[in-house]
C-alpha positions in Angstrom: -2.6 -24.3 -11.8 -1.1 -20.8 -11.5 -4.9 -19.8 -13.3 -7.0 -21.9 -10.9 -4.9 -20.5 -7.3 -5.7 -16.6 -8.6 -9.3 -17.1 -9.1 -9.8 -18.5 -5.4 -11.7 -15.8 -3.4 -9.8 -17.2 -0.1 -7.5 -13.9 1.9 -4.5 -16.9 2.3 -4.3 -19.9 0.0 -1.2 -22.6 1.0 -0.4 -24.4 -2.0 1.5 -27.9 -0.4 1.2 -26.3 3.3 -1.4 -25.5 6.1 -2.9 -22.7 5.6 -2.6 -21.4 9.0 1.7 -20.7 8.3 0.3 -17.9 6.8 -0.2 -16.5 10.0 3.0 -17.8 11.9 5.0 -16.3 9.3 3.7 -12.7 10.0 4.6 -10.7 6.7 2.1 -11.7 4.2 -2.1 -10.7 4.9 -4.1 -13.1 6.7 -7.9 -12.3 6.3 -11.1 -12.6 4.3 -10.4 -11.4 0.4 -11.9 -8.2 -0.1 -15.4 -7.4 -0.9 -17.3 -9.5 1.2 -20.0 -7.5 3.3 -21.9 -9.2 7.0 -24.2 -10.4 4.9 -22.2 -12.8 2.9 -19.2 -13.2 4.7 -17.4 -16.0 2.9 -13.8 -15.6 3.7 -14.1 -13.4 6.4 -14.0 -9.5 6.0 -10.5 -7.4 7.0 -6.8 -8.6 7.1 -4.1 -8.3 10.0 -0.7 -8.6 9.3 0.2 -7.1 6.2 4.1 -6.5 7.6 4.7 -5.2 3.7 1.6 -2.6 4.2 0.0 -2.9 1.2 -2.7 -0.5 0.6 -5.6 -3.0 -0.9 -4.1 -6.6 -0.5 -5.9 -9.3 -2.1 -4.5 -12.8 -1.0 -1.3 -14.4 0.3 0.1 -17.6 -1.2 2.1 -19.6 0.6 3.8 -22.5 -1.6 6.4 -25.2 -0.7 7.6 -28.4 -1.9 5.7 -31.7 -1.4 7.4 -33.0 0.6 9.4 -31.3 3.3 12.5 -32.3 5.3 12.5 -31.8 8.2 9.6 -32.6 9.4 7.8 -29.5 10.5 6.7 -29.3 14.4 3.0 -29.4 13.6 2.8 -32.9 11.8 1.8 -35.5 13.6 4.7 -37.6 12.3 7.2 -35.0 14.0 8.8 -37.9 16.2 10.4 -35.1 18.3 7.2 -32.7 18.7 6.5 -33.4 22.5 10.6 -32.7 23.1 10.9 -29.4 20.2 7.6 -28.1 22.3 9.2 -28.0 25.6 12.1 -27.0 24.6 10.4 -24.1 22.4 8.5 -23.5 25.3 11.3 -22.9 27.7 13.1 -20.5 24.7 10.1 -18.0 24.6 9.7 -17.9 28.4 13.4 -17.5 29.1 15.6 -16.9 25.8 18.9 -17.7 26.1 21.6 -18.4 22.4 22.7 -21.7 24.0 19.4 -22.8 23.5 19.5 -22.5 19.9 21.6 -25.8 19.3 19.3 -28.3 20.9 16.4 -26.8 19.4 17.9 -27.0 15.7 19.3 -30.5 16.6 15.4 -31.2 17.7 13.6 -29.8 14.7 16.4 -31.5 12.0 16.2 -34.9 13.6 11.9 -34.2 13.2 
């Protein structure tokens, strides 16, 4: 396994996640792996991110268990998505630390 996720020529490879946490999470690379020029772009060509400022990053791997509890916002089996949304909504366009609770107790009861 650990073999098979090195040799993919992807810039962010999510083992048991979507691939696109890479980004939300900020710190790791999020790009095309290197050495790809216009004409054959495969994976894309340059990185953002890279909070740890590596000088020639290769790849991010994000891993995580198979099954995850809670239930994270972007699955469409998040019972409380429409409500967490709002509410998250609401936090980045005024943020206030009593808000914290009811979005915790939100994304728990997912």
């Amino acid at each position: 396994m650990e073999r098979a996720i090195a040799n993919l020529r992807y810039g962010t490879v999510a083992v048991n996640h979507w691939a696109v946490v890479g980004y939300g999470l900020i710190v790791p690379t999020w790009g095309g792996f290197p050495g790809h020029d216009i004409y054959d772009i495969q994976s894309g060509n340059g990185v953002v991110h890279n909070t740890m400022m590596f000088s020639q990053p290769q790849k991010s791997v994000i891993r995580g268990p198979f099954l995850t509890r809670p239930t994270p916002l972007w699955f469409a089996t998040n019972r409380q998505a429409h409500k967490l949304g709002q509410k998250l909504t609401k936090f980045e366009a005024s943020p206030s630390p009593w808000q914290i609770p009811g979005l915790l107790w939100l994304a728990i009861r997912g």
